[in-house]
N, CA, C and O of each residue as an XYZ file, in Angstrom:
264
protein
N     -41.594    -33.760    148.556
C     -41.132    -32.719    147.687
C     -39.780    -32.260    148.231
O     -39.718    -32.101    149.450
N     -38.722    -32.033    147.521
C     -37.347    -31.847    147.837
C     -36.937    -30.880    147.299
O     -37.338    -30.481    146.205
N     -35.894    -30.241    148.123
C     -34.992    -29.062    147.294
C     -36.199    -27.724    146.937
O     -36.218    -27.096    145.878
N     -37.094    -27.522    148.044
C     -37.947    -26.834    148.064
C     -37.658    -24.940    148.615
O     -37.301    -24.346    149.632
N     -37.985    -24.680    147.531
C     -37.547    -22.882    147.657
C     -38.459    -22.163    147.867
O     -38.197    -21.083    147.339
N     -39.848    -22.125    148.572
C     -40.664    -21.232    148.453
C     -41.522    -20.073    147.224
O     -42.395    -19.254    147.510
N     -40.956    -20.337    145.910
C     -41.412    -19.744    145.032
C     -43.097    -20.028    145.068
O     -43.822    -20.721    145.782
N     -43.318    -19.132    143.932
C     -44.799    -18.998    144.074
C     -45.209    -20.544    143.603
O     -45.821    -21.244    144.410
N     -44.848    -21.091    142.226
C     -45.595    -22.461    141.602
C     -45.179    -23.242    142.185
O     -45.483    -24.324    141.683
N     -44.368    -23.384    143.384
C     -44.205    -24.516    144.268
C     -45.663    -24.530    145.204
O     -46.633    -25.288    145.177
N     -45.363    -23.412    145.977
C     -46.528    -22.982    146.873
C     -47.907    -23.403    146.095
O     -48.669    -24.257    146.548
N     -48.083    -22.856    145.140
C     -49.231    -23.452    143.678
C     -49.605    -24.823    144.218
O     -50.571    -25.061    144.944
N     -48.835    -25.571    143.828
C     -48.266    -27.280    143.162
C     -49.022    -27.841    144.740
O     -50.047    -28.522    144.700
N     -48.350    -27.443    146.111
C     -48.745    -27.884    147.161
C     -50.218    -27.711    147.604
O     -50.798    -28.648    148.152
N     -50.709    -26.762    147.420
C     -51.933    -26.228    147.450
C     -53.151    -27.342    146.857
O     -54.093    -27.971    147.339
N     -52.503    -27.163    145.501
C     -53.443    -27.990    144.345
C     -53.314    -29.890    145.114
O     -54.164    -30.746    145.362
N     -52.010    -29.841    145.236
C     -52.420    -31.375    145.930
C     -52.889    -31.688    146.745
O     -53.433    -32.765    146.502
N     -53.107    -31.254    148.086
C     -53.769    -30.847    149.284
C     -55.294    -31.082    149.161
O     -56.023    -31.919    149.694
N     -55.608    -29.834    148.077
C     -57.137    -29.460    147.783
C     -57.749    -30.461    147.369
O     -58.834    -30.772    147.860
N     -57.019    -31.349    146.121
C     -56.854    -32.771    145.380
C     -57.199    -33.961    145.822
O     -58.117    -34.749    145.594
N     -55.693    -33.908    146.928
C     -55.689    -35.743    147.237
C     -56.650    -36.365    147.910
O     -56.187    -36.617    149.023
N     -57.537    -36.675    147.841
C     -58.723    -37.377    148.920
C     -58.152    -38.464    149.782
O     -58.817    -38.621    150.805
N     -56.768    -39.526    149.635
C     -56.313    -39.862    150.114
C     -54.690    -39.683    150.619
O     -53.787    -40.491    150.837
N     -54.787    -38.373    150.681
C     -53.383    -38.430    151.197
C     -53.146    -38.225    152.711
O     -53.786    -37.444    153.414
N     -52.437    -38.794    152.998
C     -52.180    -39.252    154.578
C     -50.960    -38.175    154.948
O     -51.236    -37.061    155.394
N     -49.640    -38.591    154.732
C     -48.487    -37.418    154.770
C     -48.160    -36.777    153.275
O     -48.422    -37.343    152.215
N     -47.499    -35.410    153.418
C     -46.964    -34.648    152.537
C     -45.835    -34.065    153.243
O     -45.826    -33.271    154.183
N     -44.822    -34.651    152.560
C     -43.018    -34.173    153.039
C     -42.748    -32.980    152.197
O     -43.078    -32.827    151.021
N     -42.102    -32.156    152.964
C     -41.219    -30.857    152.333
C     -40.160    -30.521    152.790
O     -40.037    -29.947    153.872
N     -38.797    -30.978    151.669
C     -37.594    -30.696    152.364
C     -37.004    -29.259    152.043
O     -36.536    -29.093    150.917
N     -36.994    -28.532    152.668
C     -36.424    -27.309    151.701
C     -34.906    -27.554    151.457
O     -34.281    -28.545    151.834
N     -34.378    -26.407    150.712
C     -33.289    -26.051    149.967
C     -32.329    -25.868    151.135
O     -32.425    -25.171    152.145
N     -31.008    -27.012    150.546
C     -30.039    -26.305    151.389
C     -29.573    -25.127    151.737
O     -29.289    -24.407    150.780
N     -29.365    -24.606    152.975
C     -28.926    -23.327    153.148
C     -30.456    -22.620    153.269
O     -30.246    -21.423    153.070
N     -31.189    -22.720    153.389
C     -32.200    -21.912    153.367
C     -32.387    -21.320    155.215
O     -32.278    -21.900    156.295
N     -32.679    -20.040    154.844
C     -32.870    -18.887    156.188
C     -33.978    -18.686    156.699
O     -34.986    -18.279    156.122
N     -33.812    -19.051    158.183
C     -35.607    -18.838    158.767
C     -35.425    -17.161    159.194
O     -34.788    -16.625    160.100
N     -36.255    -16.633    158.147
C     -37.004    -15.176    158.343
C     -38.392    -15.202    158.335
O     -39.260    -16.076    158.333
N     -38.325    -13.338    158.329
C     -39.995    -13.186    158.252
C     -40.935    -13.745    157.046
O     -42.042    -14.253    157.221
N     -40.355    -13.576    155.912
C     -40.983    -14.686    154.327
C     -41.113    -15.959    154.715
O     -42.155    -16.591    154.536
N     -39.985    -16.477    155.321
C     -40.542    -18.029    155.229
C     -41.533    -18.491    156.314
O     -42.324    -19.433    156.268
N     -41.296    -17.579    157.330
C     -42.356    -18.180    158.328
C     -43.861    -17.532    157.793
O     -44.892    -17.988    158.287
N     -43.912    -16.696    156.996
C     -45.080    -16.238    156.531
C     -45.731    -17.386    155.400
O     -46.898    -17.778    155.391
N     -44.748    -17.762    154.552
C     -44.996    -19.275    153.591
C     -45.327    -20.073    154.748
O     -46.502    -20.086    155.115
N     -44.574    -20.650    155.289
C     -44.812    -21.761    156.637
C     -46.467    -21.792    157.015
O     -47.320    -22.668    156.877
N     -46.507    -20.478    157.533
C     -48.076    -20.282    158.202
C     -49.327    -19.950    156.944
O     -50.531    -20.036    157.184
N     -48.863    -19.639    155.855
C     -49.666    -19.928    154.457
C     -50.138    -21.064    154.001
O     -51.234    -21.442    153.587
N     -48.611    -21.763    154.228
C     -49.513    -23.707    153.749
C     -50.175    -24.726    154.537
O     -50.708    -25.759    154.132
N     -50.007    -24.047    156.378
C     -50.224    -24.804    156.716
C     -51.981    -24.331    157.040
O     -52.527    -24.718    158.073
N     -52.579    -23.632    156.211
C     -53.860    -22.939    156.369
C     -54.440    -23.441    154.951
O     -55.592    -23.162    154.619
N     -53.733    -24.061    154.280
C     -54.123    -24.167    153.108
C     -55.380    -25.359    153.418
O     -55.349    -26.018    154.458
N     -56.409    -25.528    152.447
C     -57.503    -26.729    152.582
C     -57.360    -27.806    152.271
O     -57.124    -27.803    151.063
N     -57.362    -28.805    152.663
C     -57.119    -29.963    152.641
C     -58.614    -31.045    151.867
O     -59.797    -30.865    152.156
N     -58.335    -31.606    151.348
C     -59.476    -32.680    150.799
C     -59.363    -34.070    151.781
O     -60.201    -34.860    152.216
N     -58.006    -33.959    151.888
C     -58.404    -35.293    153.318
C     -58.398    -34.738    154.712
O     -57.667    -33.778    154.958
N     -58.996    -35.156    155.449
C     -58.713    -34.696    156.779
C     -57.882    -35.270    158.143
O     -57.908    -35.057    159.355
N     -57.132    -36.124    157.203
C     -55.925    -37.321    157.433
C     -54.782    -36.249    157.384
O     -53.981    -36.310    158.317
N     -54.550    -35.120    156.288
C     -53.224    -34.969    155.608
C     -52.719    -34.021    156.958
O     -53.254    -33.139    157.630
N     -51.256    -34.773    156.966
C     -50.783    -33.886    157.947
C     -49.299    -33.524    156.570
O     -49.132    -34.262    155.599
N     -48.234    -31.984    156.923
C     -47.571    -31.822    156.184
C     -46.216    -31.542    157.169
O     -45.946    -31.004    158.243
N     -45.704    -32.108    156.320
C     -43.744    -32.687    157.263
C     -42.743    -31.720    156.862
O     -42.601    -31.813    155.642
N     -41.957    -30.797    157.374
C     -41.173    -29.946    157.334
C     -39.775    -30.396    157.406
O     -39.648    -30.679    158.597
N     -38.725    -30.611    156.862
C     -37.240    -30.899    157.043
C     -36.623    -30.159    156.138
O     -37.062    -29.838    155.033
N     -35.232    -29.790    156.782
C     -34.250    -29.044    156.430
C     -34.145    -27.846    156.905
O     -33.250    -27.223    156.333
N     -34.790    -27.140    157.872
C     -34.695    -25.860    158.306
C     -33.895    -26.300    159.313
O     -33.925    -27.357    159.943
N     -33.020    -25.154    159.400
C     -32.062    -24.757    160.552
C     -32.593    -25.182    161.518
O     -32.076    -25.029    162.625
């Protein structure tokens, strides 16, 4: 997933695939250029990475942060 902004139906979208994929192995997230590590994003950050998973394979890949 690319050009990723933290809005809510992104956050949604990731969730639902997670919960979903029975075979998913990796899930990439590049965020948005220019994007600022604050208190919101590390609060998203530590939101998805709590989210439930249907495989217990899925690990999730972070690029583009500062």
């Amino acid at each position: 997933m690319a050009n990723f902004k933290r809005v809510p139906h992104e956050l949604g979208f990731v969730e639902f695939i997670l919960l979903n994929a029975l075979a998913l192995e990796t899930m990439s997230i590049e965020w948005k250029e220019g994007v600022q590590i604050d208190k919101e994003l590390l609060h998203v950050l530590v939101k998805m990475m709590q989210f439930k998973r249907a495989s217990s394979e899925a690990i999730v890949l972070f690029s583009g942060l500062p």
